[in-house]
C-alpha positions, 0 to 999 in steps of 0.5 A: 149706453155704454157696454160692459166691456167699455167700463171695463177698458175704462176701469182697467186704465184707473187702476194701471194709474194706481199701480204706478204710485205703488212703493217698489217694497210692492213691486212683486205684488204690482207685476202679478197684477199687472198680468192680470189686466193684461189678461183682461185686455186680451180677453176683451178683444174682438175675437175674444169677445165674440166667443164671450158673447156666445157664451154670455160669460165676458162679463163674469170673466172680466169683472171678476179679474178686476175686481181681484185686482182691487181687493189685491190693492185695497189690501196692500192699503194701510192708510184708512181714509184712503182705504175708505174712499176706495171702498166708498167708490167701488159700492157706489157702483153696485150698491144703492145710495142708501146702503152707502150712506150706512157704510159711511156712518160705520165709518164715522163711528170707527176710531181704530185704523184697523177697525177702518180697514176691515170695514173697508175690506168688507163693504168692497167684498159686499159691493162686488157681490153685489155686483156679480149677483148682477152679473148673472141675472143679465147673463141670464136673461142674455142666454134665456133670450137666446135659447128661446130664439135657437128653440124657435128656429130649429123647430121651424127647421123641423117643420121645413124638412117635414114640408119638403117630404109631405105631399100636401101644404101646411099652408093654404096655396094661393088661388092661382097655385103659382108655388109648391109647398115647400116653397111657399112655406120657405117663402112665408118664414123668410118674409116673416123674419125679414119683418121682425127683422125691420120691426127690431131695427126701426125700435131699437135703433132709430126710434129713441128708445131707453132700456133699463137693466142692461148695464152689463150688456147690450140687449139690442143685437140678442132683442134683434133675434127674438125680432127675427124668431117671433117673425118667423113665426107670427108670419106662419101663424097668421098666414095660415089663419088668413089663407084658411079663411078664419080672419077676412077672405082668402089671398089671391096670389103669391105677392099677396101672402109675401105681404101678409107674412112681411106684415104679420112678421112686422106686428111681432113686436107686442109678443118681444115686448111682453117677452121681455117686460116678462124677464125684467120683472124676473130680474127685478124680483131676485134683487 
């Protein structure tokens, strides 16, 4: 799959190409534009676009800039069945197949070259619409996935500190009493996010695995942290149910419930799934 930044680095050197043929009665029109995909490109270098995958708004950022430049471009064109095959181009991108073959048959019927040129003009500004509408459900889904993550691990966080200070164990100590509360709590979390972390990278990268809506960014890293949270915390779950006695008989020693929790931390991955079946039927209902 090819991520957003890499159509994006793609698309930039198209339109450098189509610079270049411009006349020099369009030099001053060329150079502005020109600084703007140098802009674009500053922005998706490595430390640039970290910070945007923190935010979630590279995408936004970038496209935008380009699609400024194309709407500057498609302006400056004069010859219609160029202009046409432009705007053509870019609704291919983001519209379906069925509103592009309505815009060439609105094409068709125009006979004025200027009738042309506003078709085109408005068909692209339809097209990136689209396009950015895009842009913000997956950016969406990006940040929602992440905040639940965040919410999940500081609310561990919480039940840790609270842990360290209480005399007794949320969880059931092992019937040879090798480890004190906190620890065996500590223990259980990290064997759990070590789970969901093996879960995500055995499903998303060695199993061949086919992803929809993610166009515009790659949902494995952030699927790889709802991996980790649901772990965490599936393990907590589950060992308590199994240390209190309410699922089969109660762990024996501390090994037995690292493994518990490694598995439990492992099973997670039903909840991520539905979780994420849950988002793009989300993304689907606001197309």
């Amino acid at each position: 799959m090819a991520g957003w930044a890499v159509n994006a680095g793609t698309k930039i050197g198209k339109l450098r190409e189509e610079l270049e043929t411009l006349p020099a009665s369009q030099d001053a029109a060329k150079k502005r534009m020109q600084s703007t995909l140098d802009d674009v490109e500053d922005e998706l270098r490595l430390p640039n676009r970290l910070k945007s995958v923190l935010l979630a708004n590279g995408a936004q950022k970038v496209w935008g800039a380009i699609h400024t430049v194309e709407e500057v471009l498609l302006s400056l064109e004069q010859d219609p069945s160029r202009a046409e095959d432009r705007a053509i181009r870019c609704g291919r991108s983001s519209l379906s197949s069925r509103r592009v073959e309505v815009c060439k048959r609105e094409f068709d019927k125009a006979t004025a070259a200027a009738d042309k040129l506003r078709l085109a003009r408005n068909f692209q500004a339809e097209a990136h619409g689209a396009a950015q509408d895009r842009h913000n459900s997956e950016r969406n889904k990006q940040r929602g996935m992440l905040i639940i993550c965040v919410v999940l691990l500081a609310i561990a966080g919480v039940v840790a500190i609270l842990q360290a200070n209480s005399r007794s164990s949320f969880l059931p100590s092992p019937e040879d009493g090798s480890v004190s509360g906190f620890t065996l709590l500590s223990l259980v979390m990290f064997f759990g996010l070590l789970g969901g972390l093996l879960s995500g990278f055995v499903n998303l990268y060695i199993r061949p695995t086919r992803l929809d809506h993610t166009q515009w960014f790659d949902i494995k890293p952030v699927s790889m942290c709802v991996n980790a949270a649901f772990g965490l915390w599936t393990s907590f779950i589950g060992v308590m149910a199994v240390g209190t006695g309410l699922i089969v008989g109660k762990y024996l020693s501390l090994p037995a419930v690292l493994l518990l929790a490694l598995i439990f931390g492992y099973g997670q991955q039903a909840v991520a799934k539905l979780l994420e079946r849950k988002a793009s039927d989300i993304i689907e209902a606001t197309k």
